[in-house]
SERO-4910 file (N, C-alpha, C, O; in steps of 0.05 Angstrom, whole numbers):
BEGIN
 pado doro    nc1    nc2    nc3   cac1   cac2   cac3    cc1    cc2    cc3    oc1    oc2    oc3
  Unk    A     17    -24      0      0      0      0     18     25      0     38     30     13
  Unk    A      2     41    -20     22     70    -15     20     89      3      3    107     -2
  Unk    A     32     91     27     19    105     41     21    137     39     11    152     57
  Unk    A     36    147     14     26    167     18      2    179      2     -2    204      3
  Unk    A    -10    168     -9    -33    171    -18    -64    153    -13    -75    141    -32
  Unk    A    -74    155     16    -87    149     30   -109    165     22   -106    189     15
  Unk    A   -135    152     24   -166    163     26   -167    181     43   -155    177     65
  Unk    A   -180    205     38   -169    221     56   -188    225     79   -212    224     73
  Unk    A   -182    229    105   -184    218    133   -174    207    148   -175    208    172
  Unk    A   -159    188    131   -140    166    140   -113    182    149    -98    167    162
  Unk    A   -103    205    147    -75    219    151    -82    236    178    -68    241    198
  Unk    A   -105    243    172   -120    271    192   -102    262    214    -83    278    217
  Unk    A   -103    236    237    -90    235    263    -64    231    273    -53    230    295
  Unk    A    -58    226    243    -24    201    247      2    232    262      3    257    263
  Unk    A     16    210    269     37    232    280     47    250    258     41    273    256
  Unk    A     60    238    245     70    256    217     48    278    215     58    300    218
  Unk    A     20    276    211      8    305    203      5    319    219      1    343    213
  Unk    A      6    311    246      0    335    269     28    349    271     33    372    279
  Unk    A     47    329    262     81    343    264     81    373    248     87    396    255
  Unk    A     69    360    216     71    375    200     49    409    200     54    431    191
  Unk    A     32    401    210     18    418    218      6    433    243    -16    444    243
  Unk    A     23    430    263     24    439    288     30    478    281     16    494    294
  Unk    A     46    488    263     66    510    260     63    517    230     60    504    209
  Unk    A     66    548    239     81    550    206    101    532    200     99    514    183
  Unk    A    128    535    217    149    519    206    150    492    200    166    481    184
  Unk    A    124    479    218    125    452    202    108    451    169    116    438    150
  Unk    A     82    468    169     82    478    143    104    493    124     98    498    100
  Unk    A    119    497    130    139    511    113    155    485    104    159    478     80
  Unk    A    165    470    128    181    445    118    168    427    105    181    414     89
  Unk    A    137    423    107    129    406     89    119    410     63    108    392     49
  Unk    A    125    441     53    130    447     31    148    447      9    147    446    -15
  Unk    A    166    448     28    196    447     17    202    413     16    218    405     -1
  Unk    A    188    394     37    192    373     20    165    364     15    156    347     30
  Unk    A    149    374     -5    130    365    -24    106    350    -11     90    339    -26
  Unk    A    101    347     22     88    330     34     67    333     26     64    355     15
  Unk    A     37    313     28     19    311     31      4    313     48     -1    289     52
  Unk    A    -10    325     65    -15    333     99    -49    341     95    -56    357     77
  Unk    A    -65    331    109    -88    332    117   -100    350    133    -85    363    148
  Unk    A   -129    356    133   -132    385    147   -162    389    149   -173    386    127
  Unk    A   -178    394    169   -208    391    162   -219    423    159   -214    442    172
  Unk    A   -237    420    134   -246    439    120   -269    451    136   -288    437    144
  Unk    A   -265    482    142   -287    488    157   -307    513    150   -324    525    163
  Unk    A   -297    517    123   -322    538    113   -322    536     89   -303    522     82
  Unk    A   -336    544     70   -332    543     33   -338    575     28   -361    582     27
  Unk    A   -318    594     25   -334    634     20   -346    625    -10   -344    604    -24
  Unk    A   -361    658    -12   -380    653    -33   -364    649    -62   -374    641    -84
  Unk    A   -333    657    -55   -319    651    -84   -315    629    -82   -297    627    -98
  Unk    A   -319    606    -74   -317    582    -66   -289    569    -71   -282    551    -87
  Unk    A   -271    590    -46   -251    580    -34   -256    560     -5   -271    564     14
  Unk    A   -241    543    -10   -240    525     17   -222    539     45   -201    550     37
  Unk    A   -224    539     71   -214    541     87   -202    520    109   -222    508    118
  Unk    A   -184    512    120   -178    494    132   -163    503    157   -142    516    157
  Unk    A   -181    490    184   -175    506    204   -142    484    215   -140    460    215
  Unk    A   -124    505    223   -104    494    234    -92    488    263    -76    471    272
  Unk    A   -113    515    275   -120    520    310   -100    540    305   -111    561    298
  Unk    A    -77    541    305    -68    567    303    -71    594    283    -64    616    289
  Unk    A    -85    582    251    -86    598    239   -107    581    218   -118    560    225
  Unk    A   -110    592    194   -126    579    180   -122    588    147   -126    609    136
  Unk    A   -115    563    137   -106    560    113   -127    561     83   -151    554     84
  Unk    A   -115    570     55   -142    570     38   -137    557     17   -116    557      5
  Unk    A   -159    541     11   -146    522    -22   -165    538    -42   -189    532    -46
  Unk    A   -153    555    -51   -171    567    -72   -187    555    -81   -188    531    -74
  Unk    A   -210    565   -102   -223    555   -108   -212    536   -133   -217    512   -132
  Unk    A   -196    550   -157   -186    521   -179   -167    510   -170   -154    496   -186
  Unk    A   -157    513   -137   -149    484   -131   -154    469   -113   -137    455   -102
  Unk    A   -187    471   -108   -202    459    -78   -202    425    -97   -203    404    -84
  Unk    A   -201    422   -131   -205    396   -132   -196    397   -165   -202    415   -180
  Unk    A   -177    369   -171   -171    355   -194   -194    358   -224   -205    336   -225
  Unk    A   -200    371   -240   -218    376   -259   -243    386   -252   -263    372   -248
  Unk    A   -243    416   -251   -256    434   -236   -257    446   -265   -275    445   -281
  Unk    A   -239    454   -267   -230    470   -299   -239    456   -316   -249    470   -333
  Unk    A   -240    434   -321   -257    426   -350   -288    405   -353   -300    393   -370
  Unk    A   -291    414   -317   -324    406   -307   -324    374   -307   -346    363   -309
  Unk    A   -305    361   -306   -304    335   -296   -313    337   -271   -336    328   -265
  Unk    A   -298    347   -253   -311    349   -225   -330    374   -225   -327    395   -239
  Unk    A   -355    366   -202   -381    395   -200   -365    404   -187   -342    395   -185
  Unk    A   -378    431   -168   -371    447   -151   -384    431   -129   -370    434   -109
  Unk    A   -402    416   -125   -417    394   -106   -394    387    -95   -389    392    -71
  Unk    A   -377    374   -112   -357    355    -90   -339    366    -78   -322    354    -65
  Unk    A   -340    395    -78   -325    415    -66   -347    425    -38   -344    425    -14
  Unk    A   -355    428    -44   -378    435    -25   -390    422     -8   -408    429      7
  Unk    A   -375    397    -13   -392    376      5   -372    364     25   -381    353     45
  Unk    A   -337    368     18   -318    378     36   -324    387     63   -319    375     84
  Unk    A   -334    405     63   -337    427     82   -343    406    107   -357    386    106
  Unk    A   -327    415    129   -340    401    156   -316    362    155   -312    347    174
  Unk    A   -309    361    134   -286    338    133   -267    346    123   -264    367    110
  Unk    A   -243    320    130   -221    325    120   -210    322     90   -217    308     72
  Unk    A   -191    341     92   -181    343     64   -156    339     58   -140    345     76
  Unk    A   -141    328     29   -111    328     38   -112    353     19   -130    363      6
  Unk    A    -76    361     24    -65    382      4    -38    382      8    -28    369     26
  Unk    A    -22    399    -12      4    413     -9      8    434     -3     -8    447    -16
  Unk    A     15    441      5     23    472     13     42    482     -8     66    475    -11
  Unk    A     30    501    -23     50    519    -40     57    551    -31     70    564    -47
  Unk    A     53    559    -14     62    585     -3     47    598     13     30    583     22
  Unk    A     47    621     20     42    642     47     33    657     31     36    654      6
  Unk    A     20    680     45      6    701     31      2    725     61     12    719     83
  Unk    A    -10    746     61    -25    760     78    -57    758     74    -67    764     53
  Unk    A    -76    748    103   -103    755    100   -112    783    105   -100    798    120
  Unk    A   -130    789     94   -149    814     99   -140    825    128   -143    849    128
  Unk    A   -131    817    149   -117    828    172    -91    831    178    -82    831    201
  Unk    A    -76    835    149    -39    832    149    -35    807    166    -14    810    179
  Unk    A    -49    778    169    -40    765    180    -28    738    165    -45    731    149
  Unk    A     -6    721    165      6    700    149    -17    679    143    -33    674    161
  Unk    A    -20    666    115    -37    654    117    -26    633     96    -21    641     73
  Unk    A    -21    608    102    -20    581     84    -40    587     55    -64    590     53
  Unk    A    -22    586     37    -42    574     14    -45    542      4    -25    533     -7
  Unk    A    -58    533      5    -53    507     -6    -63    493    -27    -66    510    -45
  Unk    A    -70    468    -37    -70    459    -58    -76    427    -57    -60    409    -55
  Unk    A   -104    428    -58   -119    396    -56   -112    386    -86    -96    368    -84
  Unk    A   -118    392   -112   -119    391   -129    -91    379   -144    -92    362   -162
  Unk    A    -69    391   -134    -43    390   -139    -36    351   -117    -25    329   -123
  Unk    A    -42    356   -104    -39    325    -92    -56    308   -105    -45    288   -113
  Unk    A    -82    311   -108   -103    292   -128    -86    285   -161    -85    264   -174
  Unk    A    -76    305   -164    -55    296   -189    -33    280   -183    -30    256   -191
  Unk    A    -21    291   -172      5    271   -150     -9    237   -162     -1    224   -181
  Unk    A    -29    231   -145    -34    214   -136    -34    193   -161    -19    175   -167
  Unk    A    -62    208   -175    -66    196   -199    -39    191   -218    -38    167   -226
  Unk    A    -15    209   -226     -1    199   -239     32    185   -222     53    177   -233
  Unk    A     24    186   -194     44    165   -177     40    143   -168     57    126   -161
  Unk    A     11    143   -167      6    115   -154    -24    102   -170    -30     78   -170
  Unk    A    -35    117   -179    -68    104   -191    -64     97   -211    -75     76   -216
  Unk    A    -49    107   -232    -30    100   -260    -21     76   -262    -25     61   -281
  Unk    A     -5     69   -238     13     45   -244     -2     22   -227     11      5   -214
  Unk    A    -20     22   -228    -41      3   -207    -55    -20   -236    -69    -16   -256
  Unk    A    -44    -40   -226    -54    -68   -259    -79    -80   -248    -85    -76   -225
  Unk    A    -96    -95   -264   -117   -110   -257   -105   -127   -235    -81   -134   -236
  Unk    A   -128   -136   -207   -119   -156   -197   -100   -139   -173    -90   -155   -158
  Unk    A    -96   -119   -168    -89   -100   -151   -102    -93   -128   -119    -76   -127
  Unk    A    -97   -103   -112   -117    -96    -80   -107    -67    -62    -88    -64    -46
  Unk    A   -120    -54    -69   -122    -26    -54   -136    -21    -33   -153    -37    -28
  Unk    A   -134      4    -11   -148      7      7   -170     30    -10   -164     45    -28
  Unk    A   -199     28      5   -214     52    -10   -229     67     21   -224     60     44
  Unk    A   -242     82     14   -267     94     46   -285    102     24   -282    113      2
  Unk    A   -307     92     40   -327     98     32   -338    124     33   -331    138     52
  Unk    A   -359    137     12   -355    161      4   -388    171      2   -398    190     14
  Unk    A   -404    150    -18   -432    171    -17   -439    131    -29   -422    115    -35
  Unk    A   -464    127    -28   -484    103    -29   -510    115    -54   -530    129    -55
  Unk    A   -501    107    -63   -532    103    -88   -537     85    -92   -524     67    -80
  Unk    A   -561     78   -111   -576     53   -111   -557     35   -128   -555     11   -122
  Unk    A   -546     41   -142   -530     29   -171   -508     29   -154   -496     10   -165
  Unk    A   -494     35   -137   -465     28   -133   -458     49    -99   -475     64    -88
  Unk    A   -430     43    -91   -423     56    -74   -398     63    -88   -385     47   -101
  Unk    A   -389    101    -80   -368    108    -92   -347    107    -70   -357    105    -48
  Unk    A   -320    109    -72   -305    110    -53   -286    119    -71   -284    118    -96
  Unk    A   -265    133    -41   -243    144    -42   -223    131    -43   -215    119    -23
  Unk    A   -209    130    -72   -188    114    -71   -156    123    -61   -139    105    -62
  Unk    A   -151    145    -53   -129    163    -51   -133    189    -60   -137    196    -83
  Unk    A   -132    211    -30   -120    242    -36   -156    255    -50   -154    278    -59
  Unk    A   -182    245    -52   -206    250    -56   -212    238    -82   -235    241    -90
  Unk    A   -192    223    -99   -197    218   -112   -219    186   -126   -217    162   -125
  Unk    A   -238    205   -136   -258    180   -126   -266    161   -151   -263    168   -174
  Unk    A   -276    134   -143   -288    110   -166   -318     96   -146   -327    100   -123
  Unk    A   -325     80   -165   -355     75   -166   -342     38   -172   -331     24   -189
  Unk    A   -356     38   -136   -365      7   -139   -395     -8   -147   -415     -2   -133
  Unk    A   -399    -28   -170   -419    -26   -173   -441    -46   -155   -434    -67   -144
  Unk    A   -461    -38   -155   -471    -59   -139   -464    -92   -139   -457   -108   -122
  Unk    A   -471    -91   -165   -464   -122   -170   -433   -131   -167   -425   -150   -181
  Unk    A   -420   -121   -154   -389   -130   -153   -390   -123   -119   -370   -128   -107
  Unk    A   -410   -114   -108   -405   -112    -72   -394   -139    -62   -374   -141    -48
  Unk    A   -415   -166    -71   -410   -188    -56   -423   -205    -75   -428   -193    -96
  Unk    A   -432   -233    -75   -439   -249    -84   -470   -256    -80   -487   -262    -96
  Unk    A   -471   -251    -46   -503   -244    -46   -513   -231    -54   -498   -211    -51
  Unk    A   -536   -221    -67   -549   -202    -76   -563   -184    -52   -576   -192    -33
  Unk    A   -555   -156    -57   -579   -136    -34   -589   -119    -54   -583   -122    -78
  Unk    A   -603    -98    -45   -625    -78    -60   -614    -68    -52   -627    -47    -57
  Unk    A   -590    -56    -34   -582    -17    -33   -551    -30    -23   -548    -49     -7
  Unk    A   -533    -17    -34   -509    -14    -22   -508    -15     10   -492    -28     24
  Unk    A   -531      6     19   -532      5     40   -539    -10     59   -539     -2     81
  Unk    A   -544    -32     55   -545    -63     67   -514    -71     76   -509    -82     97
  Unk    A   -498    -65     58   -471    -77     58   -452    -60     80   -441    -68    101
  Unk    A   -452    -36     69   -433     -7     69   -446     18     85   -469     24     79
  Unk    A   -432     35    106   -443     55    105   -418     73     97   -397     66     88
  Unk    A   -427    100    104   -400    121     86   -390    124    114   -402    122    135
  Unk    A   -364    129    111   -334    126    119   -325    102    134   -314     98    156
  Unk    A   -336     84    113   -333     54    118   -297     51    105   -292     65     86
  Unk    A   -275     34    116   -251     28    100   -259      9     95   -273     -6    110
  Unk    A   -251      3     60   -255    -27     46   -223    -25     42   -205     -8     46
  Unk    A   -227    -59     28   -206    -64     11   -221    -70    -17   -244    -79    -18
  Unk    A   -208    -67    -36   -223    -66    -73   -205    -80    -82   -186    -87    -68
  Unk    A   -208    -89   -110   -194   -100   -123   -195    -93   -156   -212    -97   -173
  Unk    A   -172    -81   -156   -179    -56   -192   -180    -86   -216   -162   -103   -219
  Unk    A   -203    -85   -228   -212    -84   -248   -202    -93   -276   -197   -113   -288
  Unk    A   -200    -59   -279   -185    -41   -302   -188    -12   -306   -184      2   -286
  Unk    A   -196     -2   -330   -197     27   -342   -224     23   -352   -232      1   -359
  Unk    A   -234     39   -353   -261     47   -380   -242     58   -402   -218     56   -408
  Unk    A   -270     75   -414   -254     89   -429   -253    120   -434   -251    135   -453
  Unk    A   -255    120   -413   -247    150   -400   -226    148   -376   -225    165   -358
  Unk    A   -210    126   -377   -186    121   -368   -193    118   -337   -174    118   -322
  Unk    A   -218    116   -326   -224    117   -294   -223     86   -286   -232     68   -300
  Unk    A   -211     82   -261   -204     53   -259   -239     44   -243   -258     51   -229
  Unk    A   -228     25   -259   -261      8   -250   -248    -16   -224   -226    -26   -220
  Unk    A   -271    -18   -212   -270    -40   -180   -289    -64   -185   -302    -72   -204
  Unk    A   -285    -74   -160   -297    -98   -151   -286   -102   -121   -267    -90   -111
  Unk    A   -307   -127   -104   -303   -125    -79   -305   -153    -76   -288   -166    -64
  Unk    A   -328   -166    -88   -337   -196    -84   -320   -216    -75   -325   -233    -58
  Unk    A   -293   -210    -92   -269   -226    -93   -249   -228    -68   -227   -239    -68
  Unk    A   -262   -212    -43   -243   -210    -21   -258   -226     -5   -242   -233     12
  Unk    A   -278   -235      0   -302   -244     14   -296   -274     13   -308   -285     31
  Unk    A   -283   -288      2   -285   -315      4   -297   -330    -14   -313   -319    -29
  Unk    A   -292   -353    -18   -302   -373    -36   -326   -391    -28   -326   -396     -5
  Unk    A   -342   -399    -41   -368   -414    -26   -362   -430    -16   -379   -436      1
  Unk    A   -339   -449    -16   -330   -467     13   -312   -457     26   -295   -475     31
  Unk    A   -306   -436     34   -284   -419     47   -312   -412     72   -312   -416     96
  Unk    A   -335   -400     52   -352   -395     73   -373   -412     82   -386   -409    103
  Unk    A   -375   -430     68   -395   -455     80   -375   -470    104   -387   -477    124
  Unk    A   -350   -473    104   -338   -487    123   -339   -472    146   -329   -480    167
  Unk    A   -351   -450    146   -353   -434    177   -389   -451    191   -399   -445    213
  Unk    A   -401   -469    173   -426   -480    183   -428   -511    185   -409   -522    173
  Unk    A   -444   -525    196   -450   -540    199   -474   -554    194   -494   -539    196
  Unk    A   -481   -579    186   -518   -582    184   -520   -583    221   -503   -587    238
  Unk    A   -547   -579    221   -556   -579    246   -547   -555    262   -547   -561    286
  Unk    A   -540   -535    260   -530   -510    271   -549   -495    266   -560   -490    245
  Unk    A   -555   -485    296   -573   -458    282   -553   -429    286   -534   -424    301
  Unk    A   -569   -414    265   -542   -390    270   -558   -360    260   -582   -362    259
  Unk    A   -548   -340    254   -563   -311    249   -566   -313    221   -546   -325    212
  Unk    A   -578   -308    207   -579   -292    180   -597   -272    169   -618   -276    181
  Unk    A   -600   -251    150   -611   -233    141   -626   -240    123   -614   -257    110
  Unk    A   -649   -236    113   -668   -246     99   -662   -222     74   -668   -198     74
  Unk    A   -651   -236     55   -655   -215     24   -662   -206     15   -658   -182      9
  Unk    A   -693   -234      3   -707   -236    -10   -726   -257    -16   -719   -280    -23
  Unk    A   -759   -245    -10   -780   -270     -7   -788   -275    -36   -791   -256    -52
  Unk    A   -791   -301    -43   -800   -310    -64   -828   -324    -66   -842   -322    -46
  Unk    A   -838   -335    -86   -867   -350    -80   -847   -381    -74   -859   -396    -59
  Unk    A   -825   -391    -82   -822   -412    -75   -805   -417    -52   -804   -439    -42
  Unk    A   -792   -396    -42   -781   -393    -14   -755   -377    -10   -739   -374    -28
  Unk    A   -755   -371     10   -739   -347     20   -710   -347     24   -697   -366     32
  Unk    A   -703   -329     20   -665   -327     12   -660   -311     37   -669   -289     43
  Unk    A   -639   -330     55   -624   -316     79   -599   -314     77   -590   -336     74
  Unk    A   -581   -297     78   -557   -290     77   -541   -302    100   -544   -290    121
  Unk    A   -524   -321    100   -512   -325    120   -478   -309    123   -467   -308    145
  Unk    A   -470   -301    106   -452   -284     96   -450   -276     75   -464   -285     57
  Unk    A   -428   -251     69   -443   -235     46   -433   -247     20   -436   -233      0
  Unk    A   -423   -268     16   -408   -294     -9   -432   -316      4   -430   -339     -4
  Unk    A   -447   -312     16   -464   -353     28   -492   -337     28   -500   -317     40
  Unk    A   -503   -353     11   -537   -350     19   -553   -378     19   -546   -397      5
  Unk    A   -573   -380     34   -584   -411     29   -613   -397     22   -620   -374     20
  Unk    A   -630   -425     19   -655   -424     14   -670   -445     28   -667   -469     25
  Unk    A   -689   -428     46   -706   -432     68   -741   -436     53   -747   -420     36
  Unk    A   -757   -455     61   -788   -457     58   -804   -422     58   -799   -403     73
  Unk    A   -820   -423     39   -846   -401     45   -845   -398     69   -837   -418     81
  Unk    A   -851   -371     85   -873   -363     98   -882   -345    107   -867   -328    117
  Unk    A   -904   -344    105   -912   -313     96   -908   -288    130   -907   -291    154
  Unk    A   -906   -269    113   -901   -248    146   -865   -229    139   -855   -207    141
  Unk    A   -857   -263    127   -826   -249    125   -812   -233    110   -801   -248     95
  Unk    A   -806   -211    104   -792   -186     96   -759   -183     88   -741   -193    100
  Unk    A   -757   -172     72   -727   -170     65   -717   -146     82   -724   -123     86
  Unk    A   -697   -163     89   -682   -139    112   -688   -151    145   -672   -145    162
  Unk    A   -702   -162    149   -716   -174    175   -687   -187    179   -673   -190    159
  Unk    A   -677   -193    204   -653   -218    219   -677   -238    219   -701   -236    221
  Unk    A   -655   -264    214   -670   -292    214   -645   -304    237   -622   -297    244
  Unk    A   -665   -328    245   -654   -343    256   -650   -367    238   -672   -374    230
  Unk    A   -633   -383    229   -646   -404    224   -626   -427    227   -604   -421    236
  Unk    A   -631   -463    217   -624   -473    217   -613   -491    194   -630   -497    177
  Unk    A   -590   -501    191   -569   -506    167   -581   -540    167   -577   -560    182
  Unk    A   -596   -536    144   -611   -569    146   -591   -582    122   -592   -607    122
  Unk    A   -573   -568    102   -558   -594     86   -538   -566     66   -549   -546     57
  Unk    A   -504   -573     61   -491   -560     44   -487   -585     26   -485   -609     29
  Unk    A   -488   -559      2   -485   -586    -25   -465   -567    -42   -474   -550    -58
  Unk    A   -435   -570    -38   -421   -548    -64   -417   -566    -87   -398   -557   -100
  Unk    A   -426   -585    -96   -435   -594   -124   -459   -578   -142   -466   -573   -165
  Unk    A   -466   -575   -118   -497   -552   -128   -497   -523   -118   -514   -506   -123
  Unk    A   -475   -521   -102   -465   -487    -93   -501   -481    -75   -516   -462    -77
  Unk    A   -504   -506    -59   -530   -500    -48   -526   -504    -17   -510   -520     -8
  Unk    A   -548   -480      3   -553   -482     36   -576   -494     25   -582   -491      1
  Unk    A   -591   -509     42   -619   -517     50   -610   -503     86   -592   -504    102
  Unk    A   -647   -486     82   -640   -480    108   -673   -479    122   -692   -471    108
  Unk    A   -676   -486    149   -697   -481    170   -706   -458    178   -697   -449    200
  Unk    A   -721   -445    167   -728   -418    177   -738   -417    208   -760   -427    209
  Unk    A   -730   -407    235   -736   -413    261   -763   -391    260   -788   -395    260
  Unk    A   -739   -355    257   -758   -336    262   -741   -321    238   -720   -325    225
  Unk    A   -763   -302    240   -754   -284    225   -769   -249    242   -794   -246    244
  Unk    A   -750   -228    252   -753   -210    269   -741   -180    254   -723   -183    238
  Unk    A   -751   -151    260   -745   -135    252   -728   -119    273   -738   -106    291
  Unk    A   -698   -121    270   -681   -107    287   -654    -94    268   -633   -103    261
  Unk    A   -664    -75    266   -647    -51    245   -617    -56    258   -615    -59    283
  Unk    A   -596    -56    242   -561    -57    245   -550    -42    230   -558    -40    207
  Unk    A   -534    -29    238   -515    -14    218   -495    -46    204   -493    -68    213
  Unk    A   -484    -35    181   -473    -59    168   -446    -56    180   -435    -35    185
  Unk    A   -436    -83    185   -414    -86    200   -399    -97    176   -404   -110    156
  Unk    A   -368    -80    192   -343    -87    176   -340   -112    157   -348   -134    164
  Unk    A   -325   -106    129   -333   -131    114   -301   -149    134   -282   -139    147
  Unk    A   -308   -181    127   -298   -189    134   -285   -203    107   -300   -212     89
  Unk    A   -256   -203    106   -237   -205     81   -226   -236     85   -217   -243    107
  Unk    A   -227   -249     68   -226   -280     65   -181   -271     58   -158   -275     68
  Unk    A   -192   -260     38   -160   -259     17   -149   -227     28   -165   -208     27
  Unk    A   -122   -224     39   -111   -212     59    -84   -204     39    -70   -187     51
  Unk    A    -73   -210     11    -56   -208      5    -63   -173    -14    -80   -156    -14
  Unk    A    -32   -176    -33    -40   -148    -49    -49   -151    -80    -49   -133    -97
  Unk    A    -58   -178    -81    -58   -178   -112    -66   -211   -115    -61   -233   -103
  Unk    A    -80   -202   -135   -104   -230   -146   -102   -226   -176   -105   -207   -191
  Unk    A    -94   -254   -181    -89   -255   -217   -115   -275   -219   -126   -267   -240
  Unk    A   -130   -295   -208   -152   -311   -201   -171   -311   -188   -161   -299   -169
  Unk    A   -194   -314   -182   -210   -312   -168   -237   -346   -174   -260   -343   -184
  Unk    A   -228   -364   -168   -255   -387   -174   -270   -392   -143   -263   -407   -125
  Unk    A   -289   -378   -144   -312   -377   -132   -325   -411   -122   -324   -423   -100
  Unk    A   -334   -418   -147   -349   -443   -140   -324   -468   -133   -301   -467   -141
  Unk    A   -336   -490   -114   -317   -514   -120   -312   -527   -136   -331   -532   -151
  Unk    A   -287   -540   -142   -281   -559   -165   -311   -578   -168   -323   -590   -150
  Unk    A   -317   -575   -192   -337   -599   -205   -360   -584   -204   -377   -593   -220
  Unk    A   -369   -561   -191   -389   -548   -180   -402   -549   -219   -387   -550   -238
  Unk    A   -429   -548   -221   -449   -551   -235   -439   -517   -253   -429   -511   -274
  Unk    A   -447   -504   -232   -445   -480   -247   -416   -458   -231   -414   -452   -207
  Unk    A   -400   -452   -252   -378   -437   -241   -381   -413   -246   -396   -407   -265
  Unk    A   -363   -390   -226   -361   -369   -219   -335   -366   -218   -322   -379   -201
  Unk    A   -323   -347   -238   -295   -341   -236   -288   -317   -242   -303   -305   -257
  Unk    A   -265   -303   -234   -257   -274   -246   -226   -286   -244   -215   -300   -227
  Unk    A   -213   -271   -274   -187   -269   -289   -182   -247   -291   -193   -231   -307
  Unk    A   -160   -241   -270   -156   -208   -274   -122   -208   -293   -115   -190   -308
  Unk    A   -106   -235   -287    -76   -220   -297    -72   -252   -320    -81   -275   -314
  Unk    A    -59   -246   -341    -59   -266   -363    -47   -284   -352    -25   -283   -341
  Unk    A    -62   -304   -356    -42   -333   -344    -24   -340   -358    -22   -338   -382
  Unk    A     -7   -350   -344     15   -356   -355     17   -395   -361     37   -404   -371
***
């Protein structure tokens, strides 16, 4: 991982940024060596310059450099504006006097979002496991921050293997993931996926047993019977009955695994309405890079695979 180009929030507490930004002089030094330093944004003026309070003084990222393609309307003024009240990274390019002859940091979000992109997002290959934070939730996908504000769009269908209706089942915002790049479109923006960190359907069936009863989330009711999530790669299928709701916690019980048929049979006990925030994903694959990904087990009926690097 690169650490100097972190989702930004992730720098806001570390020793290095409070070093760097305690002082002018540690702002001065981390100009002079090119640092990246974090800072939470606490007003947007009507020229829509950014402000960033430092406790001793308070710094401005102008407005064409509060963000990376501002100038040719790639980025809105929204995602500038929506800063306000979080952290931000930047460089520091010089001093100035405010409206009260007093010293004032100028800085430069925009100038690090470039950094990033052509130091570290550039040279990132399919099959690349990165850190991201989560950023904003729509129905079609969750975006996140891949480094320095620079953002990509996970799509729904690459969250996990189970199926949900809102990102927000999975993810909330300033959630840390790990991703796994893709590729490019063709507008050169790196495309994600997540599914592939989650485990394999006997990676996650071996956490069960038949005869176990255990928690699961109810997906989705059917006329022929109901889909419980037992993790977000494991779903089984439980009998009709009526009352039950997607999104409801289930209880239920693991009546038979079959990975010839990539199938739970499962006992529906209860099924109850108790709202959760979504908890941390839990990561099967821990390394920095996936050239493979086979989902289903050997022989399995129907396979699931992703090929991210040419086999050799």
């Amino acid at each position: 991982m690169n650490h100097q180009f972190l989702p930004e929030g992730r720098r806001m507490d570390t020793l290095e940024n409070r070093k760097f930004t305690s002082g002018f002089q540690g702002l001065q030094d981390a100009m002079c060596q090119g640092r990246i330093l974090e800072g939470r944004a606490v007003r947007c003026d009507a020229a829509h310059d950014l402000f960033v309070d430092f406790g001793f003084c308070q710094g401005v990222i102008p407005r064409e450099e509060a963000a990376a393609g501002l100038a040719d309307g790639s980025t809105r003024e929204i995602a500038v504006l929506t800063r306000v009240g979080k952290p931000v990274c930047f460089t520091v390019t010089g001093f100035e006097l405010d409206g009260s002859g007093m010293a004032r940091p100028v800085l430069s979000r925009r100038a690090a979002q470039l950094r990033c992109r052509e130091e570290y997002l550039a040279r990132l290959a399919p099959g690349d496991v990165i850190p991201a934070r989560v950023t904003r939730l729509e129905p079609f996908g969750a975006f996140v921050d891949l480094g320095c504000g620079v953002a990509s769009l996970l799509p729904i269908d690459t969250i996990s293997v189970s199926r949900i209706a809102h990102p927000g089942d999975r993810f909330a915002v300033g959630m840390d993931l790990r991703v796994v790049v893709r590729g490019r479109d063709d507008r050169d923006r790196i495309t994600l996926t997540h599914r592939e960190l989650l485990g394999t359907w006997q990676e996650n069936a071996d956490l069960f047993s038949p005869g176990e009863t255990v928690p699961g989330v109810v997906r989705s009711v059917e006329d022929y019977g109901i889909f419980v999530e037992l993790m977000p790669n494991l779903a089984g299928l439980a009998e009709y009955r009526s009352g039950v709701r997607p999104g409801q916690q289930a209880t239920v019980t693991v009546k038979s695994l079959s990975p010839q048929k990539m199938k739970v049979k499962l006992i529906l006990i209860e099924s109850y309405d108790d709202p959760r925030p979504p908890a941390p994903p839990r990561y099967f694959f821990t390394g920095e890079h996936l050239d493979r990904w086979d989902y289903s087990p050997p022989g399995a009926a129907r396979q699931l695979t992703s090929v991210f690097s040419a086999e050799s």
